[in-house]
PADREN-896622 format. One record per residue: residue in one letter; x negated, y negated, z negated of N, C-alpha, C, O, CB in turn. Coordinates in steps of 0.2 Angstrom, whole numbers, padded with zeros to 4 digits, always signed. Glycine has a CB too. Layout:
AXYZXYZXYZXYZXYZ;...
This chain:
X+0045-0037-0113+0039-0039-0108+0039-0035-0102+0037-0038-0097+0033-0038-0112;X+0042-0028-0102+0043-0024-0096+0045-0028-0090+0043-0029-0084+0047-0019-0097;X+0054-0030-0095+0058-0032-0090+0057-0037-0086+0059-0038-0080+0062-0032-0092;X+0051-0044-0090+0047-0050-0087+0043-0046-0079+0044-0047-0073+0040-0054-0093;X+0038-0042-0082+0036-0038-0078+0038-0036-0071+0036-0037-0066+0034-0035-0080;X+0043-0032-0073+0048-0029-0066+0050-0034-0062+0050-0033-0056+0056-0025-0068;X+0053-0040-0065+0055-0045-0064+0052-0049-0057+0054-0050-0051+0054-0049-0071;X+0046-0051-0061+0039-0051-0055+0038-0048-0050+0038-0051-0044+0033-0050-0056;X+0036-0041-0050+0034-0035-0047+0039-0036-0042+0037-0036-0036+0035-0028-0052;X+0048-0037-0043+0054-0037-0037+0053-0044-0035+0055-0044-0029+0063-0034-0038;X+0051-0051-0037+0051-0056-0032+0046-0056-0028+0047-0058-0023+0050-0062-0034;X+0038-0051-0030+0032-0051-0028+0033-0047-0018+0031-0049-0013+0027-0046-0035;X+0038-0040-0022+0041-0035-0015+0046-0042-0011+0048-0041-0005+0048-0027-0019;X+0049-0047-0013+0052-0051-0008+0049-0053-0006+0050-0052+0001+0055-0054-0009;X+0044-0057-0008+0039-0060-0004+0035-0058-0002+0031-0062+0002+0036-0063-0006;X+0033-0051-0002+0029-0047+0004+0035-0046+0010+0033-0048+0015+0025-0040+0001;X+0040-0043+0009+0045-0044+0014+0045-0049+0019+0044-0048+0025+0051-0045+0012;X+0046-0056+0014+0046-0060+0020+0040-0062+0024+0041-0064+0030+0049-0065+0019;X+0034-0061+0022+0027-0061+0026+0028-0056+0030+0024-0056+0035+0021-0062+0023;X+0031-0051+0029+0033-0045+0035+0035-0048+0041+0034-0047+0047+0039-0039+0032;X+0038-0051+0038+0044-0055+0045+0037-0060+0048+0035-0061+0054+0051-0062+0041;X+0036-0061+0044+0030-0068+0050+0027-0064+0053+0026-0065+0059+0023-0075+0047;X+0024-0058+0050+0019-0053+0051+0021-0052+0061+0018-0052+0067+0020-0045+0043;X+0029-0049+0059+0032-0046+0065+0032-0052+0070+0032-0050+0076+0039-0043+0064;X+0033-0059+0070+0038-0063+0073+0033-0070+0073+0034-0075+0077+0047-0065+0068;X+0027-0071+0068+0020-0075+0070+0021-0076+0079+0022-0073+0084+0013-0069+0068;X+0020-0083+0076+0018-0087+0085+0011-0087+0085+0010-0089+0090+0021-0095+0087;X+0008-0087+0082+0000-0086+0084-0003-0081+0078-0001-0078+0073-0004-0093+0084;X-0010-0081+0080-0015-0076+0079-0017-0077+0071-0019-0073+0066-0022-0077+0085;X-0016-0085+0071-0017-0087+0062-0013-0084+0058-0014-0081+0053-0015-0096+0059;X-0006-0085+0062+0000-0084+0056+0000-0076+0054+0001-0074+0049+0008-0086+0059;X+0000-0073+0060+0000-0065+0057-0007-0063+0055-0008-0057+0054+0002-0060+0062;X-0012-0068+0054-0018-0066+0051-0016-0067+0042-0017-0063+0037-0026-0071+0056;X-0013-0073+0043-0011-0076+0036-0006-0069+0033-0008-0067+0028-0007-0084+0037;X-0003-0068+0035+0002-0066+0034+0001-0056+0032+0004-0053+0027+0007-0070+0040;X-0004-0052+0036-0009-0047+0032-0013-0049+0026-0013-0045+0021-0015-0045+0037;X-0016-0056+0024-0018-0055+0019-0014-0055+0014-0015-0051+0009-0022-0059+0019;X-0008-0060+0015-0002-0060+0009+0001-0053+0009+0002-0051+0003+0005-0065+0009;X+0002-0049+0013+0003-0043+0012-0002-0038+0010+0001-0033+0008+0005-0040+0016;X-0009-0038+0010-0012-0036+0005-0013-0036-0003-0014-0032-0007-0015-0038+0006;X-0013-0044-0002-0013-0049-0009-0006-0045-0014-0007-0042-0019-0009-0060-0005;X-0001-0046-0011+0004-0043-0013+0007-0037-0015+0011-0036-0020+0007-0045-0010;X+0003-0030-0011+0003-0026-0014-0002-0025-0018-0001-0019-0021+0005-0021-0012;X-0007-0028-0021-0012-0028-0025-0009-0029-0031-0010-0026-0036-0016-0033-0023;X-0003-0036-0030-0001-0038-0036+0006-0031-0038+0010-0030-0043+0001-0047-0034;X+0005-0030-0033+0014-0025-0034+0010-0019-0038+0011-0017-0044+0020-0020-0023;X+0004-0016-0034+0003-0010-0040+0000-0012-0045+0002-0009-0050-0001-0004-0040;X-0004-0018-0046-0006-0020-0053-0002-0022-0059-0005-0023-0064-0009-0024-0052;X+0006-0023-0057+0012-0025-0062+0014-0017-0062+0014-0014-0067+0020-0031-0058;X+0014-0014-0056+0019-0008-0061+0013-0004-0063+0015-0003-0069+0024-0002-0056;X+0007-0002-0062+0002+0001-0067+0001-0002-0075-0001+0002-0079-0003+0000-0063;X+0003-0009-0076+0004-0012-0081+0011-0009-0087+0011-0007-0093+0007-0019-0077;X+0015-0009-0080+0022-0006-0085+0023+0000-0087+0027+0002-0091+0028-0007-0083;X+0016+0005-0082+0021+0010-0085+0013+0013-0088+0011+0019-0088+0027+0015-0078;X+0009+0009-0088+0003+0012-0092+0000+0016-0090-0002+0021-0094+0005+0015-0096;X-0002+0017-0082-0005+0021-0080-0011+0016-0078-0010+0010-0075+0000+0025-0076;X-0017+0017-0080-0021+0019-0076-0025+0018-0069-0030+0015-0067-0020+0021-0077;X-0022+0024-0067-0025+0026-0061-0022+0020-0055-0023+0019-0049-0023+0034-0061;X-0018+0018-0059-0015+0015-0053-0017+0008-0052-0014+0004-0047-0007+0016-0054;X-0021+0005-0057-0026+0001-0057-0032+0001-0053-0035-0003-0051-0028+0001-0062;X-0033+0008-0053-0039+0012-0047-0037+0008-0041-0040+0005-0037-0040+0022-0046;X-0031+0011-0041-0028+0011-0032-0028+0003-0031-0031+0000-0026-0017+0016-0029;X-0025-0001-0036-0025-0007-0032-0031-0011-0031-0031-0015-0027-0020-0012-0036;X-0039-0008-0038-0045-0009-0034-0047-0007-0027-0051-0010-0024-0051-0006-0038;X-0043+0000-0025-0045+0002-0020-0041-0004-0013-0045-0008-0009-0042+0011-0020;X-0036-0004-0014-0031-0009-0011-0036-0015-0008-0038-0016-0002-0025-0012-0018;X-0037-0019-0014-0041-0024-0014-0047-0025-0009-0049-0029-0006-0043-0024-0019;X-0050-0020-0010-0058-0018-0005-0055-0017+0003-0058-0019+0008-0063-0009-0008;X-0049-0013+0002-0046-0008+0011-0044-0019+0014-0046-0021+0019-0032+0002+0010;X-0041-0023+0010-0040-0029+0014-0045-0034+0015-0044-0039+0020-0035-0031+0012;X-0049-0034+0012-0054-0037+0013-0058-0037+0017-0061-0042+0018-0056-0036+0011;X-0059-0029+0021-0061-0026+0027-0056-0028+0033-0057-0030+0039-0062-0018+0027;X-0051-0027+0030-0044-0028+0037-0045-0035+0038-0047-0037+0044-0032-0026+0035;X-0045-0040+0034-0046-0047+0035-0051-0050+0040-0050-0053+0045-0047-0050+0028;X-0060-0046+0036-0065-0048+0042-0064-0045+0050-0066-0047+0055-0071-0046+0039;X-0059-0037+0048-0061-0035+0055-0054-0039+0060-0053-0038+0066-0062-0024+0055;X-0051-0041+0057-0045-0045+0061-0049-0051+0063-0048-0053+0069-0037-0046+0055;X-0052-0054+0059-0056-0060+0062-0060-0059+0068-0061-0064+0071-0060-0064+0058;X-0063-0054+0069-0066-0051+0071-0063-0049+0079-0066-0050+0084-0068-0047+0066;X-0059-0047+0077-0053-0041+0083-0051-0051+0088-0050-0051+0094-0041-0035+0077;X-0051-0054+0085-0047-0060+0089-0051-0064+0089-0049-0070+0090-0040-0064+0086;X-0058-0065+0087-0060-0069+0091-0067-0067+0095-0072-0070+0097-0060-0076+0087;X-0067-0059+0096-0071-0055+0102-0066-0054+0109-0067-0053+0115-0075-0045+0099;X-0060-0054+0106-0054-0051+0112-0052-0058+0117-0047-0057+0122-0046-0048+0107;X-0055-0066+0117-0053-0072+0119-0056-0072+0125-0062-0071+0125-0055-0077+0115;X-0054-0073+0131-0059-0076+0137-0063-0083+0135-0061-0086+0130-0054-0077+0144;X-0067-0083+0138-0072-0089+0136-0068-0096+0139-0065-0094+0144-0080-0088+0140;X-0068-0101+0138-0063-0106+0140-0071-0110+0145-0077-0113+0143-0058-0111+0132;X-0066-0110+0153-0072-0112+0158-0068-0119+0161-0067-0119+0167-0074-0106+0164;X-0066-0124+0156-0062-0128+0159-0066-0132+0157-0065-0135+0152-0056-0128+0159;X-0072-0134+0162-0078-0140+0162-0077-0144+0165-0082-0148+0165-0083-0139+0164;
């Protein structure tokens, strides 16, 4: 069952990789908004597998902690892009 686990844990790290990439290379404000949550999403899921496997704990804490720190970045990113817009005056 570990090795299922680890298994996950390294597709889960690819797949936050590549939303790194959109993260970096996003053509708009959605895609790299999308693309912080999956990188949240994802290391949520990365410490919640290896805290699994190796029986720790604490490291359940951190991915609750994880969980709450993106939740904040998500509203305050909605937040950052659509106070930073000029008002559209084309009437």
């Amino acid at each position: 069952m570990a090795e299922f686990l680890t298994g996950a844990a390294c597709f889960i790290l690819l797949v936050v990789a590549v939303g790194l990439v959109r993260l970096l290379r996003g053509p708009g404000d959605a895609d790299r908004l999308m693309a912080v949550q999956l990188l949240g999403t994802g290391s949520i899921a990365l410490v919640l597998l290896i805290g699994v496997v190796s029986a720790s704990p604490a490291l359940i804490d951190v991915a609750l902690t994880l969980a709450l720190l993106a939740a904040f970045a998500g509203v305050a990113l909605v937040r950052a892009s659509t106070t930073r817009r000029p008002p559209d005056n084309s009437q």
